[in-house]
Structure formats: C-alpha cells, structure tokens
C-alpha positions as CSV (number, residue, x, y, z in Angstrom):
1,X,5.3,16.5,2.5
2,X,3.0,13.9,4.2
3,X,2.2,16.1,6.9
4,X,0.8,18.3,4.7
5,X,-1.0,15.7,3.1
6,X,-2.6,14.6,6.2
7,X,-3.5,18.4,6.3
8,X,-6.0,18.1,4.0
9,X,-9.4,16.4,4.4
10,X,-10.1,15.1,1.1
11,X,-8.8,13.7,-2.4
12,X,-10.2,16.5,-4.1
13,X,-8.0,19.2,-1.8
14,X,-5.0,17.0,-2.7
15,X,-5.7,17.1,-6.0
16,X,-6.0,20.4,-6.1
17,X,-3.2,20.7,-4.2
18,X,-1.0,19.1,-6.8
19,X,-1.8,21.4,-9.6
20,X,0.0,23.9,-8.1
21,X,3.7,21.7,-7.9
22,X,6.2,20.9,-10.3
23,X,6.4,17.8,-11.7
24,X,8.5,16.3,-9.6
25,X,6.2,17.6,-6.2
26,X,3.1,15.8,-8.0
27,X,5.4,12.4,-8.7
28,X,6.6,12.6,-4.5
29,X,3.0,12.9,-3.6
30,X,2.2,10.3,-6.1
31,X,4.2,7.9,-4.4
32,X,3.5,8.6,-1.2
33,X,0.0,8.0,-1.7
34,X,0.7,4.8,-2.7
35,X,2.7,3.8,-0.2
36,X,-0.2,4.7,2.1
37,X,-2.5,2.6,0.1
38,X,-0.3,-0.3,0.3
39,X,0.3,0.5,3.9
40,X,-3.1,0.1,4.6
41,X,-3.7,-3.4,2.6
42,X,-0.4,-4.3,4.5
43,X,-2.0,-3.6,8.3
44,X,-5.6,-5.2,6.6
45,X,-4.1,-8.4,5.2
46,X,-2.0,-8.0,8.7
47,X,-5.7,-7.9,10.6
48,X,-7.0,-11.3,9.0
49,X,-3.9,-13.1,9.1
50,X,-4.0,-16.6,10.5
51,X,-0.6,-17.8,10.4
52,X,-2.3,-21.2,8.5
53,X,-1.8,-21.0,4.6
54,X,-3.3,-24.6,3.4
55,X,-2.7,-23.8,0.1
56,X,0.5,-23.0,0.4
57,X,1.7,-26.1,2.9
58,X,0.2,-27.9,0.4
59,X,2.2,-27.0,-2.3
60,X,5.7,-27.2,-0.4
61,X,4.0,-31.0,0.5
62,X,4.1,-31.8,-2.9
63,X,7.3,-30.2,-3.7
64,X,9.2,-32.2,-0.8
65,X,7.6,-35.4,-1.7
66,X,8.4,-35.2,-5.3
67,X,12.4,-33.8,-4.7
C-alpha cells in the first residue's frame, strides 16, 4: 500500500484515492501516513540532535542530589 502511495504526487490524488476504499483501506492509509509524518520529525529531530540536553542533566542533578 505505500508503494502505491508514493505513486501519487500529491495529497489531493491520495485523498482521492481513498474515497474509492473500504473503510478499513482508508484507516491502513491513515496510519501509514502518520507514520511517515512521524518518521520524518523522527530523522528532523535526528538532524539537530546534539547529544547535550542541559535541561534534562539538570533535572537528573537535582534528583541525585536530593535522593
């Protein structure tokens, strides 16, 4: 089904598309799109990652020094 996804070249042909599935074709493309979008915020978030989260070393600092 993603393949044929890919086929298309915009959200309007998917949607489009979909009005010609049974429910349950329209729900599996559903949820593919959104793993694609969360895919991509994955790879994005991914991109900018640093490795250095102050706010959260903070945090455990706190947590350490008050156990």
């Amino acid at each position: 089904m993603l393949d044929k996804l890919w086929s298309f070249e915009t959200m309007e042909e998917i949607e489009q598309f979909k009005q010609e599935l049974p429910l349950f074709r329209r729900q599996q493309i559903e949820t593919l799109l959104e793993m694609v979008k969360l895919q991509v915020t994955d790879d994005m978030i991914d991109s900018h990652d640093t490795g250095v989260y102050p706010t959260a070393l903070d945090l455990l600092d706190r947590l350490r020094k008050n156990s």
